[in-house]
C-alpha positions as CSV (number, residue, x, y, z in Angstrom):
1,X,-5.2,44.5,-2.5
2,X,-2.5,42.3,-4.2
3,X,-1.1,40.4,-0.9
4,X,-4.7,39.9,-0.1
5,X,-5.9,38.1,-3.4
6,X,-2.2,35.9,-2.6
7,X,-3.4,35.1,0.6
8,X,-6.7,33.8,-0.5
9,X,-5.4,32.2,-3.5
10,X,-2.6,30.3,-0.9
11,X,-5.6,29.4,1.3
12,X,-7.8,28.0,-1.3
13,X,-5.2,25.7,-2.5
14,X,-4.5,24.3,1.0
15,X,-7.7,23.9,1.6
16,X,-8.0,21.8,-1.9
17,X,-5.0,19.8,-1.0
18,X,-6.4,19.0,2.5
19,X,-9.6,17.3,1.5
20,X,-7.6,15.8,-1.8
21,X,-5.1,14.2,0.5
22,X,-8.4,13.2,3.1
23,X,-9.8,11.4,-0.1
24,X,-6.3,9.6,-0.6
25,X,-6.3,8.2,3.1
26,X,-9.9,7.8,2.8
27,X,-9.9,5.1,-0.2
28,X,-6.8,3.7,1.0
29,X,-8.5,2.6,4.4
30,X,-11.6,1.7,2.2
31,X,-9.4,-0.6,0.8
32,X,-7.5,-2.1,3.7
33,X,-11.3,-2.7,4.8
34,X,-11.9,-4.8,1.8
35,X,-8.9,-6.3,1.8
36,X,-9.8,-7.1,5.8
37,X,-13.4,-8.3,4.7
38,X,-12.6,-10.9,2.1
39,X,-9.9,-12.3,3.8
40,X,-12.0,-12.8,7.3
41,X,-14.9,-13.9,4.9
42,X,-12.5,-16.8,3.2
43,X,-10.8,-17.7,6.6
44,X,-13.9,-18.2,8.4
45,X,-15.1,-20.8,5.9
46,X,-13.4,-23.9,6.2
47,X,-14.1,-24.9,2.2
48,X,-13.2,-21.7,0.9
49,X,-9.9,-21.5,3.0
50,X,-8.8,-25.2,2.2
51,X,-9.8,-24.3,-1.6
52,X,-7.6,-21.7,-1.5
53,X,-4.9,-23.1,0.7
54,X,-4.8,-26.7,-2.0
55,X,-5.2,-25.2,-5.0
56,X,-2.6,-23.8,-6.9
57,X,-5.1,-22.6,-9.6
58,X,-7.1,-20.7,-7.4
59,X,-3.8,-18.9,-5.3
60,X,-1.3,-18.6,-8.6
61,X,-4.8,-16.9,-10.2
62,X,-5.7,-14.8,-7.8
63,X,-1.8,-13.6,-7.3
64,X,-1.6,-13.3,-11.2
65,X,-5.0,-11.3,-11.4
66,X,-3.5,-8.7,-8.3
67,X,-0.4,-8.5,-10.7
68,X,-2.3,-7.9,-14.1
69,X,-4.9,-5.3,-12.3
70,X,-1.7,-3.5,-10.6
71,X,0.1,-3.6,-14.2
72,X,-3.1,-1.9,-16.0
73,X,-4.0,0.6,-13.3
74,X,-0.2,2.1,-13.6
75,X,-0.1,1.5,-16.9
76,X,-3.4,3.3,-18.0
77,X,-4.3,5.1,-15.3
78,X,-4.1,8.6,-17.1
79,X,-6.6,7.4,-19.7
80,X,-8.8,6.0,-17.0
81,X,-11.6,8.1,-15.0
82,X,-11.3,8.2,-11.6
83,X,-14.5,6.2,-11.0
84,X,-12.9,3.4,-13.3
85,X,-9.6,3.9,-11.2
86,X,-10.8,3.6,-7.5
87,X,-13.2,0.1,-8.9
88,X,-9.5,-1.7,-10.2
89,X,-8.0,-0.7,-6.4
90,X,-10.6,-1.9,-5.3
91,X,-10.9,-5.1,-7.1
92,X,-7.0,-5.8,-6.8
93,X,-7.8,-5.0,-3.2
94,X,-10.7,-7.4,-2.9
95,X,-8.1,-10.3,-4.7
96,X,-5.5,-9.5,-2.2
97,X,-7.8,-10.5,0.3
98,X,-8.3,-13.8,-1.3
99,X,-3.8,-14.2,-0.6
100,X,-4.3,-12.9,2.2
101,X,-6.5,-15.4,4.3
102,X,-3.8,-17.8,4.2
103,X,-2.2,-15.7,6.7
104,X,-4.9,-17.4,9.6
105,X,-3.3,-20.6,8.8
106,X,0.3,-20.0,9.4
107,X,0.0,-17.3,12.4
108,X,-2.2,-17.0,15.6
109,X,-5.0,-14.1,15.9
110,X,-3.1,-12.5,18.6
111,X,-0.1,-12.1,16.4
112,X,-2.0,-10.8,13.3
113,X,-3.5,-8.0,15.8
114,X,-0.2,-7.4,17.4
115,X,1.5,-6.7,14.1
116,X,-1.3,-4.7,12.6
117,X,-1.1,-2.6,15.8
118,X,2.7,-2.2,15.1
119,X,2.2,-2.0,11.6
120,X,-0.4,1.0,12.0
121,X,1.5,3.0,14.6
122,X,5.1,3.0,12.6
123,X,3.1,3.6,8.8
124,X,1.2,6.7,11.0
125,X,3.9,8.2,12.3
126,X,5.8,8.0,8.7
127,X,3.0,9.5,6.7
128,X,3.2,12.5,9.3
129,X,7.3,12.4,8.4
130,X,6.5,12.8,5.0
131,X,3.8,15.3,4.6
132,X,5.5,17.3,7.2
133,X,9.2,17.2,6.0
134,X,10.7,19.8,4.4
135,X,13.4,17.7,3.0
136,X,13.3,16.8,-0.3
137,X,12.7,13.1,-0.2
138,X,13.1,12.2,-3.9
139,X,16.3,12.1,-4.1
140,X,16.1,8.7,-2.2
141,X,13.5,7.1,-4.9
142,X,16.5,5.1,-7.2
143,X,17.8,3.9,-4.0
144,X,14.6,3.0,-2.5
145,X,13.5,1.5,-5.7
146,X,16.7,-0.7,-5.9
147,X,16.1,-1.8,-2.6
148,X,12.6,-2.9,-3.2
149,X,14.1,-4.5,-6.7
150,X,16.3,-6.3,-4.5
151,X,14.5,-7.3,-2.2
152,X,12.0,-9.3,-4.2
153,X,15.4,-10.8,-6.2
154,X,16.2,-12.4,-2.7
155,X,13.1,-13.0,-2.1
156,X,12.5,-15.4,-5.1
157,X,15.9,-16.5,-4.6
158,X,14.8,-18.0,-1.0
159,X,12.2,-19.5,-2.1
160,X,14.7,-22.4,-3.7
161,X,17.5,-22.2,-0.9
162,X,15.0,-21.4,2.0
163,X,17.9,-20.0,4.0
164,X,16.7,-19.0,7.6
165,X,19.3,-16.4,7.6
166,X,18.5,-15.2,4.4
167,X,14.3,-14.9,5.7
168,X,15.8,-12.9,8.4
169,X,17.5,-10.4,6.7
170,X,14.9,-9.9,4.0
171,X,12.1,-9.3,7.2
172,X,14.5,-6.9,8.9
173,X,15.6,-5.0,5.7
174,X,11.7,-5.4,4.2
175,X,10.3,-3.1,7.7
176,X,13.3,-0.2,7.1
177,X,12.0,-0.3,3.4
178,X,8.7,-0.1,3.5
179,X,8.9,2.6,6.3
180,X,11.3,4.7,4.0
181,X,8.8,4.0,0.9
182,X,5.9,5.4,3.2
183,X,7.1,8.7,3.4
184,X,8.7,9.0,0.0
185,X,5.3,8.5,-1.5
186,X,3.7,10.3,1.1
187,X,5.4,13.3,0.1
188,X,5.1,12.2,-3.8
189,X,1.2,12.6,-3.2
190,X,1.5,15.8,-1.6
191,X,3.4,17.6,-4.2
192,X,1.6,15.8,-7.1
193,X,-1.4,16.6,-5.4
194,X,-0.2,20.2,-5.2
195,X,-0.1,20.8,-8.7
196,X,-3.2,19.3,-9.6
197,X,-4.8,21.4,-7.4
198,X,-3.1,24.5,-8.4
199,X,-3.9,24.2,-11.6
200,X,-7.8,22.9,-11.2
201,X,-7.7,19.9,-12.8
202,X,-10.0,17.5,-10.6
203,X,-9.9,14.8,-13.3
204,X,-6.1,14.3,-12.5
205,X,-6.6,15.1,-9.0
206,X,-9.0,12.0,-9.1
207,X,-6.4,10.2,-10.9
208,X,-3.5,10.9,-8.4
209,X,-5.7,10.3,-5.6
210,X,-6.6,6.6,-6.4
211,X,-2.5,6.1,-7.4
212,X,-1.7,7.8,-4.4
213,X,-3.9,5.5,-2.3
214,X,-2.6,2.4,-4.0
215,X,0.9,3.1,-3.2
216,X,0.2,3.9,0.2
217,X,-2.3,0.5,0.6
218,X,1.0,-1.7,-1.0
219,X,3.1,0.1,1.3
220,X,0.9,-0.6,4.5
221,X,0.4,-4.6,3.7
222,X,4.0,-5.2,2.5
223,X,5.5,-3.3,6.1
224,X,2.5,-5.2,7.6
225,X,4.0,-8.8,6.3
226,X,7.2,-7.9,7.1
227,X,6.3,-7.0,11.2
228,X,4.0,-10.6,10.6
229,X,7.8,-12.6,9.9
230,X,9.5,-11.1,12.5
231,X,6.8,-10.7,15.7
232,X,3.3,-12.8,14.2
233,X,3.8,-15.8,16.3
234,X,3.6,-18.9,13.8
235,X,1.3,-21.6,14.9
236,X,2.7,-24.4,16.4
């Protein structure tokens, strides 16, 4: 009798975890979508892009709103309800579009699809490397996390040199990053996930799913970006 209520108990909790991490990749597409909508919405009006595009106030705002909602949702997502969770990703998501539409100024439709092809296949195949692994991948998150520190310090710092070797490096090194990062936090869903489900609290389950799908949506568009630098095809 006592194997058999283990079995069942085992079963029900990977049951739980399958439709908890189904909800994860669920809200992240949801807001890839968004992101997606608002962008195409912005770039197919001429106004709205060139409003964007001119003025600083409406850019610097909508890059300082993405950084506040980002700030609050890590910040206070465990006093948060889910509901209230998923509506900040998806309101950072829905700014992000906003940044985003500049991208159909700089490169040509054919690159954007080309790199979101590329961008989809390599984030796919990581996610599979990270749910499936049975190494344990947190032992990489300090260097991982000093890598991503360091690569926004260059970042900034090329903004005033604009070195062409220094864009290089930081697109190269940006794609192995962001690949590495998708499994980490792949796997730092799946065990989270785990426990919340073991134990039977759906309010944090809620709470790790939205988290989970934010870190996994930032993960996409920032390997996305880096794939645009190196094989988008600027506009001549």
């Amino acid at each position: 009798m006592y194997p058999r209520i283990s079995s069942i108990g085992a079963i029900d909790i990977q049951e739980g975890l399958r439709l908890a991490m189904r909800r994860v990749y669920l809200w992240m597409t949801l807001g890839l979508l968004t992101t997606a909508g608002v962008a195409f919405f912005v770039a197919a009006s001429s106004p709205l892009l060139r409003l964007v595009a001119t003025n600083p106030f409406i850019f610097y705002g909508a890059v300082i709103g993405e950084f506040v909602l980002v700030l609050v949702l890590s910040a206070g997502i465990n006093r948060m309800s889910p509901v209230i969770a998923a509506l900040t990703f998806f309101a950072y998501a829905a700014l992000n579009g906003v940044t985003m539409s500049l991208i159909f100024l700089i490169y040509t439709g054919t690159g954007i699809a080309f790199s979101f092809f590329a961008t989809a296949s390599m984030f796919g195949a990581m996610t599979i490397v990270g749910y499936t692994t049975q190494t344990d991948l947190s032992k990489f998150g300090s260097l991982l996390m000093m890598g991503l520190i360091g690569l926004i310090v260059a970042s900034i710092i090329n903004l005033f040199v604009a070195s062409s070797v220094l864009y290089w490096i930081i697109s190269f090194v940006g794609v192995l990053l962001f690949v590495g990062l998708t499994a980490y936090d792949t796997q730092w869903i799946k065990n989270a996930t785990t426990q919340a489900v073991t134990s039977g609290d759906t309010q944090l389950e809620g709470r790790i799913g939205v988290m989970g799908a934010l870190r996994l949506y930032l993960d996409f568009i920032n390997l996305f970006l880096m794939i645009l630098r190196i094989a988008g095809g600027r506009k001549r």
